[in-house]
VOGU-3710 file (C-alpha; in Angstrom, 3 decimals, decimal comma):
1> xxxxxxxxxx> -14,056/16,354/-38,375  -13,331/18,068/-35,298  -14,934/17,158/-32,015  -16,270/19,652/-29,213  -13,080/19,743/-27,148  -11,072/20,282/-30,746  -9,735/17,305/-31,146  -9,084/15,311/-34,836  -11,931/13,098/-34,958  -12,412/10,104/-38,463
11> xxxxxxxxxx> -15,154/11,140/-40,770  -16,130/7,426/-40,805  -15,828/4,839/-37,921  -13,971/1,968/-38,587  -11,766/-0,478/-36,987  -8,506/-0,733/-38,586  -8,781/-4,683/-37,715  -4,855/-5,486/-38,583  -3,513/-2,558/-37,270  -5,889/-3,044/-33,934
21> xxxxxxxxxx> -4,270/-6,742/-33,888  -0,366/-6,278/-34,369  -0,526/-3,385/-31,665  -2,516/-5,766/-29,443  -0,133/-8,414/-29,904  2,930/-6,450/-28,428  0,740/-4,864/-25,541  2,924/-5,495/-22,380  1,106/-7,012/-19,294  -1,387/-5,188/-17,325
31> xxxxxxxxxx> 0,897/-5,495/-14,274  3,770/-4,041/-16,194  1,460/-1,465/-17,763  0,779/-0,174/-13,655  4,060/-0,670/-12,548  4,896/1,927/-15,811  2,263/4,069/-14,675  4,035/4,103/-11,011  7,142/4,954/-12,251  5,719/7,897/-13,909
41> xxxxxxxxxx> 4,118/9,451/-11,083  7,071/9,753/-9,205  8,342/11,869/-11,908  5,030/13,930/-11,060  6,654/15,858/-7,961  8,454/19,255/-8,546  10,818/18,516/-5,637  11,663/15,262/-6,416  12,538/16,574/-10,529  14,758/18,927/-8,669
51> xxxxxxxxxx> 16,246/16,112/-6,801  16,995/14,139/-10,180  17,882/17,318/-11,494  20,829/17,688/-9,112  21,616/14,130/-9,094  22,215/13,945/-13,136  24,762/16,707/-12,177  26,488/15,302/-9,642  26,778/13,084/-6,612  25,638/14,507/-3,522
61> xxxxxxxxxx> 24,895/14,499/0,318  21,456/15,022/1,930  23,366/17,857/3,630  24,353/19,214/0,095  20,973/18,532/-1,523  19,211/20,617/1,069  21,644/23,345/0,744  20,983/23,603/-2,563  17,627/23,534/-2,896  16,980/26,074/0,358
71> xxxxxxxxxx> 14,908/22,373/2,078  15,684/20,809/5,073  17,176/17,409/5,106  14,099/15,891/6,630  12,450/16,460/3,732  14,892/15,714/1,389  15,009/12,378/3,089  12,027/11,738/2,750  11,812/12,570/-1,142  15,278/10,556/-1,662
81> xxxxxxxxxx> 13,736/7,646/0,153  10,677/7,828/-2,472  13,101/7,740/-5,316  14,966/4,816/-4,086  12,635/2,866/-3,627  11,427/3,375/-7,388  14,948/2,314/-7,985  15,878/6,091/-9,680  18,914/7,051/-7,087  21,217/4,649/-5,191
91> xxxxxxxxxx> 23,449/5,404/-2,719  27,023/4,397/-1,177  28,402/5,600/2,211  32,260/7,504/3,185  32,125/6,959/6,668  29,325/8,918/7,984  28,457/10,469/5,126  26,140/9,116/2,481  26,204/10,274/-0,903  23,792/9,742/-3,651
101> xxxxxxxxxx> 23,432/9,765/-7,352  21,567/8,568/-9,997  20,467/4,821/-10,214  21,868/3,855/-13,877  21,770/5,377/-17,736  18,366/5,009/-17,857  17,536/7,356/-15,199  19,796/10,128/-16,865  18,035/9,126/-20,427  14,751/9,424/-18,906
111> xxxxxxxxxx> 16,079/13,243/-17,413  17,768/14,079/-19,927  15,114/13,445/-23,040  12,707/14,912/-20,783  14,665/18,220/-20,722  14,913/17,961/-24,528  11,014/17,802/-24,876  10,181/20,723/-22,801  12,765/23,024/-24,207  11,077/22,061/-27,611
//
């Protein structure tokens, strides 16, 4: 049966009482559920994607970021500061210059399946 909005809908209503158990047996946490959901809406800003985007190139400068991406450093600052905080880009400073990249593998997983399912 399909519903109103089109969607797949059982002909009969029924719990599937095992299946409803085993799942609800592995369900993480609430608070790990959130903290999920958190991490996923920092993934929910365009300029922050580009940010990642750049970083899963290379390591780069706030001065080089900017450049790149026609922003000024205040604001790519501010977007990097966002992102380290969710733990997705680290940084290390050369004298006066601080470069960042990306925070481990998991990051560039996340990036690069990500890429994969939109090209799909």
């Amino acid at each position: 049966m399909i519903d109103k909005d089109g969607m797949e809908r059982c002909d009969y209503i029924h719990a599937h009482e095992d299946i409803v158990n085993a799942v609800n047996a592995q369900m993480p946490d609430e608070e790990i559920l959130y903290d999920l959901a958190e991490l996923f809406k920092v993934f929910g800003d365009s300029t922050r994607i580009k940010i990642l985007y750049v970083l899963f190139e290379s390591e780069m400068c706030v001065c080089d970021i900017a450049q790149l991406l026609n922003m000024n450093q205040s604001a790519i600052s501010h977007q990097l500061r966002v992102l380290k905080q969710s733990k997705l880009v680290k940084y290390r400073r050369d004298g006066k210059t601080v470069f960042y990249s990306l925070a481990d593998g998991h990051v560039r997983t996340i990036l690069g399946q990500g890429m994969e399912h939109v090209a799909e």
